[in-house]
N, C-alpha and C positions, 0 to 999 in steps of 0.2 A: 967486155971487161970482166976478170974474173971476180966474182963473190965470196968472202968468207963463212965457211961453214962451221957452228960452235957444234964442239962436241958433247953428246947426251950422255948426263950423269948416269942417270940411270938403263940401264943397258937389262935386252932383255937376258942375257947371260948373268947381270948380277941379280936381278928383281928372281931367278931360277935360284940361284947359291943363296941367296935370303930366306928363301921360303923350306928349303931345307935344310937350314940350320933351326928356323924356328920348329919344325918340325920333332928336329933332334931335339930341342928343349921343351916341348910337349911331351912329348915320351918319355924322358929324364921325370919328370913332374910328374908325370902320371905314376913312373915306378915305384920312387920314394915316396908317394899318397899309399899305395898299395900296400907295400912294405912295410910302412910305420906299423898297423896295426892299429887298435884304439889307443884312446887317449889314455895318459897313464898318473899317476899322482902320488908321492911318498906323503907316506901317515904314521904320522906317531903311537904305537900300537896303546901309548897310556893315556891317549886323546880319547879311547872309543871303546865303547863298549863291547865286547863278542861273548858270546851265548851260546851256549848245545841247544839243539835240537834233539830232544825226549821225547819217549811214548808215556804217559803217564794217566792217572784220571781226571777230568777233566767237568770241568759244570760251569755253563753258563748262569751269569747274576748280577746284578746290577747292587753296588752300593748305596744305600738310603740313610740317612740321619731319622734316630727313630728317639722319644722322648720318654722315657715310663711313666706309668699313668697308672691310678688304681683300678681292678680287675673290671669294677663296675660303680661309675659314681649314680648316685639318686638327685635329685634337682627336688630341692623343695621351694613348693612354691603359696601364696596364700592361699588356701581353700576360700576363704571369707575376709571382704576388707573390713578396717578397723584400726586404730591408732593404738602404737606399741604401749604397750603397760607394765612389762616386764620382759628384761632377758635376763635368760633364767641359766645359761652357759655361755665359755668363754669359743671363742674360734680357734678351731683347733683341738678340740675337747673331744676324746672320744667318749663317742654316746652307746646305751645299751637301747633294744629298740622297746618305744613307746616313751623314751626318756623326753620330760616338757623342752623344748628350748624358748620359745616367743610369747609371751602371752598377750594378745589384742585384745582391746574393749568396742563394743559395736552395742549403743543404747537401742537403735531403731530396731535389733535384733530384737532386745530382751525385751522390749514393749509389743514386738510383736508374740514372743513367747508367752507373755502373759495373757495376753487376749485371745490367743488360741487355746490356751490350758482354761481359760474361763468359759468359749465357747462349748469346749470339754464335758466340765462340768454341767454346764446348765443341760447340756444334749443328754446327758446321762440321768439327770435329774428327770428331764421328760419321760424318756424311757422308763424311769423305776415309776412317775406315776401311772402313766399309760398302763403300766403293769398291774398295778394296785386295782386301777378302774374295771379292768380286763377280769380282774381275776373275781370281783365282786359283781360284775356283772352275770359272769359263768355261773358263781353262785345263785343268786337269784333264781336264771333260769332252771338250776337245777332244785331249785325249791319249788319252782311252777311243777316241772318235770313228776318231781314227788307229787305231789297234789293230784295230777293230773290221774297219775300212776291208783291211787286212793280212789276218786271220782269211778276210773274205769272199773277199780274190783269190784264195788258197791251198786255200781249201771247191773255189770255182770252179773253177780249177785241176785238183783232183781229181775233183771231179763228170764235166770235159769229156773226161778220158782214161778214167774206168772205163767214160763212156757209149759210145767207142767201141771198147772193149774186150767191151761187152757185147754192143752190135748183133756186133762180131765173132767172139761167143761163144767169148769169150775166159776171162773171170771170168762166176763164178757172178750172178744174179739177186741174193743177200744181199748180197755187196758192192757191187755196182753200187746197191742201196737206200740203204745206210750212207751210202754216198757223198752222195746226194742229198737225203736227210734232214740231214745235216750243211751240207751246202752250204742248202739253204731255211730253215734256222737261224739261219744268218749272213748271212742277206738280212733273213729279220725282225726281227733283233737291229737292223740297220742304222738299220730302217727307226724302230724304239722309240727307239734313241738319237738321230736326230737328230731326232725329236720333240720328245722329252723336252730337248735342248740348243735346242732356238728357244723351247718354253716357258718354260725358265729366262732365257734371253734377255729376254723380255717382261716376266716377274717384275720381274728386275734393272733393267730401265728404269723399270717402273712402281714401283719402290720407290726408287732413285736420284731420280724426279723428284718424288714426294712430300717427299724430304727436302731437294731441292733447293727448295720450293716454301716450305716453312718457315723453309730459312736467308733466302729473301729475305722473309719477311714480317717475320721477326725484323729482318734488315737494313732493312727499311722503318720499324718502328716505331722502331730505333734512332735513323737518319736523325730523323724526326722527334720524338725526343729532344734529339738534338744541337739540334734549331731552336727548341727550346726554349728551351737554355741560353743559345742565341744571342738568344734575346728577354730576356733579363737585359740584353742589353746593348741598350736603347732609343736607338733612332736614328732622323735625321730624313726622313720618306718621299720627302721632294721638298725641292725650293732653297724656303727660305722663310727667314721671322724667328721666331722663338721666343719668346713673350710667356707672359706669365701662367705661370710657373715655380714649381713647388710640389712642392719637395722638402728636405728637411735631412739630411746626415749622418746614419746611423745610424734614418733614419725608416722603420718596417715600411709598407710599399706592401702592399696584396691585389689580385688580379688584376683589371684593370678599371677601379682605382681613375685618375681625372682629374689627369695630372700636369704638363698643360701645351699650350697650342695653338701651330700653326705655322700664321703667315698668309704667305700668297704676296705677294710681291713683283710680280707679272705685272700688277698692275694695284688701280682702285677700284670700290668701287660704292657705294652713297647707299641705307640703309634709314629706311625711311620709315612713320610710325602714321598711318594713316588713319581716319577718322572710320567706326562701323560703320554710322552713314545711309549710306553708298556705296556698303558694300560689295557690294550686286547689281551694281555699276557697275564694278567693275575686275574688270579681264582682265589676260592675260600679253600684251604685245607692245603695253600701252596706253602711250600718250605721256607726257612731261612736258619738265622743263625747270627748269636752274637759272640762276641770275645771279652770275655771280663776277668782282669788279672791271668789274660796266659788261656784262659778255661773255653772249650765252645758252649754254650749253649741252645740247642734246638730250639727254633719258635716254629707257628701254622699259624696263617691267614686265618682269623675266624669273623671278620667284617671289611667290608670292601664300601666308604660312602660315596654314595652315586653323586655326589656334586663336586664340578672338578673346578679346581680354582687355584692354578700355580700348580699343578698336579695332581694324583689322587692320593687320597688317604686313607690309611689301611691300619684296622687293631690285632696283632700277635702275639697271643699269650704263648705262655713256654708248654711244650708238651710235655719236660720232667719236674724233675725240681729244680724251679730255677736258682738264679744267685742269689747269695746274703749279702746284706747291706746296701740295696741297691736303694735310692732316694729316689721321693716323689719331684718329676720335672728335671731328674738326671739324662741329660743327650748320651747317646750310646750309637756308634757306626750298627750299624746292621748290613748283612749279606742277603739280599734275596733272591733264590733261587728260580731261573728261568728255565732249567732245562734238569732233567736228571741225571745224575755221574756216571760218566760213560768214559771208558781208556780213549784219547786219543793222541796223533803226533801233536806236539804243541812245540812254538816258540812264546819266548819270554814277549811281554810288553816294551816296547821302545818308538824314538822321537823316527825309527828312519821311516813308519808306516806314513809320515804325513808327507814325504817327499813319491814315495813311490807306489801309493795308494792302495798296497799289499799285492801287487804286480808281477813286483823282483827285489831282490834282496842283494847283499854282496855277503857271499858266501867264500867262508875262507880255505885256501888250499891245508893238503893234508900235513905239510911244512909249517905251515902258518905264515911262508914269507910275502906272501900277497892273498889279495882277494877278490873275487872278479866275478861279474853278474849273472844271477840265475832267477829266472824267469819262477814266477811261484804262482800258488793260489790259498789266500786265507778263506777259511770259511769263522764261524763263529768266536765271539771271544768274551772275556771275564777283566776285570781288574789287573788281572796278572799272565795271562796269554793269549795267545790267538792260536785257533786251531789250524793246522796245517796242512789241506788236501793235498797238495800236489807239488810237486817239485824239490822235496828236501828227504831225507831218511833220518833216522835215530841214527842219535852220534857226528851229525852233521856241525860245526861251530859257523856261525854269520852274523854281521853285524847289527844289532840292533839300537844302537845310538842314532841319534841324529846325523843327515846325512847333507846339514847344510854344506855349503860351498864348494859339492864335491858329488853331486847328485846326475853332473852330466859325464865321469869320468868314469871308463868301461872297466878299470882294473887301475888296484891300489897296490901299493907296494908299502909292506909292512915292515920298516924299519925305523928302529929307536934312532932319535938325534945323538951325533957324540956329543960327550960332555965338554 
């Protein structure tokens, strides 16, 4: 019995003409991939910003908010506590220096001032009698001294006639001894008392200066007593202004306590917070520079404080003359200089550095009618450029705008919309 046979859709003659047709349309695909070239984009040339590429000079520096501040303020503070009893100027007041401002009262001081000026006294008093006794003693002895002095001429005297009465055997041997014993008595008497009168002498000095030695320490420590009392009366160290005044009638002050500053008048200076990214970068005697009404003027680092808190803090006075009319607690931009002014290629500051990380740029043809990618290298930069190692010349124009929505597209095509 015959069988019917279906015939097969797929033949290996067609599954062959399949495979190279798809072929032919891989290769079609693959030409026009090739072809095309990159991706491409029209742009509005008044959408974007384009810039030269310059050699010019060139300094690294960072912008700071700097506040002016007088040259050099003074902190007064109490020497000695004690409740206010008078202010004697207003805040604000320029002072000449020594000028009173506060006047304190402190009893426990002044009862102690008295009782040392009494202890004073009476020490002093000792001393002049001690002296009186001293001096009347000396006396005395030197009225024995006299005496004595008398005694020995008279011994002497007699000694010299019985000796030659004796050799002329005249008087006995006894007398002639008596004689000479009495006279060698009155030589060692002599010799005992004025011994004993240069020791007391020496006594009397060394005890004199001992007491003398005491009234002045007593008189030293008085002395500074008295500058004590004299520090109740708060006064201004040097010509300055008086600011920040903190005191009331009747207010107890303790020693130490913060009752007001004196800023000098001599002059300004510009503190400034600086970012602590820098801080390995500043020095004392580092440059900067302000702008006031149009003008530069020079400042130098001359204090750097070592405690960083939200950044460091830096005082710059001006190297010439500075500005007129500049106010206490006036903000001022300030420039400080990182690096010293050197010529180099620079491009301007722009938004396209955040898409292409200073990488590549889109760099515009000599036409200007598009612009298309160039591989670069920034090195350092300022407020207003970036330095430009590699990849661009002087005379070069590229884009420096923002590069959103357009940062994956290899070449721009610079044409205005019609209207």
């Amino acid at each position: 019995m015959d069988e019917l046979i279906q015939k097969k859709t797929w033949t290996p003659a067609k599954l062959m003409l399949l495979g190279a047709f798809a072929l032919v349309v891989l290769a079609v695909a693959a030409l026009l991939l090739t072809s095309a070239g990159p991706a491409k984009l029209n742009i509005d040339p008044e959408r974007i910003t384009i810039s030269p590429v310059t050699r010019g000079p060139f300094q690294e520096f960072v912008p700071v908010d700097g506040v002016v501040m007088p040259i050099k303020t003074i902190y007064l503070d109490a020497p000695e506590g004690g409740t206010v009893q008078r202010i004697l100027v207003e805040d604000g007041a320029a002072l000449a220096p020594g000028q009173p401002i506060i006047q304190l009262a402190n009893t426990d001081l002044q009862l102690e001032m008295v009782n040392r000026e009494t202890a004073v006294f009476d020490l002093m008093n000792n001393l002049q009698n001690t002296r009186n006794l001293l001096q009347q003693n000396r006396i005395q002895q030197l009225n024995q001294q006299a005496e004595i002095e008398n005694q020995l001429r008279e011994a002497k005297r007699l000694f010299d006639l019985n000796k030659s009465l004796y050799d002329q055997k005249v008087i006995a041997r006894q007398e002639y001894q008596q004689t000479k014993n009495a006279y060698d008595y009155q030589v060692r008497r002599r010799q005992l008392s004025r011994q004993a009168l240069r020791q007391d002498s020496l006594a009397m000095r060394e005890q004199i200066n001992q007491m003398q030695q005491s009234v002045n320490r007593m008189q030293g420590n008085l002395a500074l007593m008295r500058h004590k009392l004299d520090d109740l009366t708060i006064k201004a160290p040097a010509a300055g202004r008086i600011t920040s005044l903190n005191a009331e009638i009747g207010e107890l002050k303790s020693r130490g306590q913060r009752i007001g500053q004196l800023d000098m008048l001599t002059g300004l200076k510009v503190r400034a917070t600086v970012d602590q990214y820098y801080i390995s970068r500043i020095f004392p005697g580092q440059k900067g520079e302000i702008n006031v009404n149009g003008k530069m003027y020079p400042l130098s680092v001359k204090k750097i404080f070592s405690q960083v808190a939200k950044g460091v803090q830096v005082d710059m006075e001006f190297t010439g003359a500075g500005p007129t009319g500049l106010a206490q607690g006036q903000s001022l931009p300030v420039r400080l200089a990182l690096s010293d002014q050197t010529v180099a290629l620079r491009v301007p500051k722009g938004g396209f550095n955040q898409k292409t990380g200073g990488n590549w740029i889109f760099k515009v043809s000599e036409d200007g009618a598009k612009a298309y990618k160039a591989d670069i290298r920034l090195g350092r930069q300022n407020p207003d450029y970036y330095e430009v190692l590699e990849g661009l010349k002087p005379g070069d124009r590229v884009i420096t705008s923002s590069y959103e929505g357009y940062e994956n597209m290899g070449e721009l095509e610079l044409k205005a919309k019609a209207q």
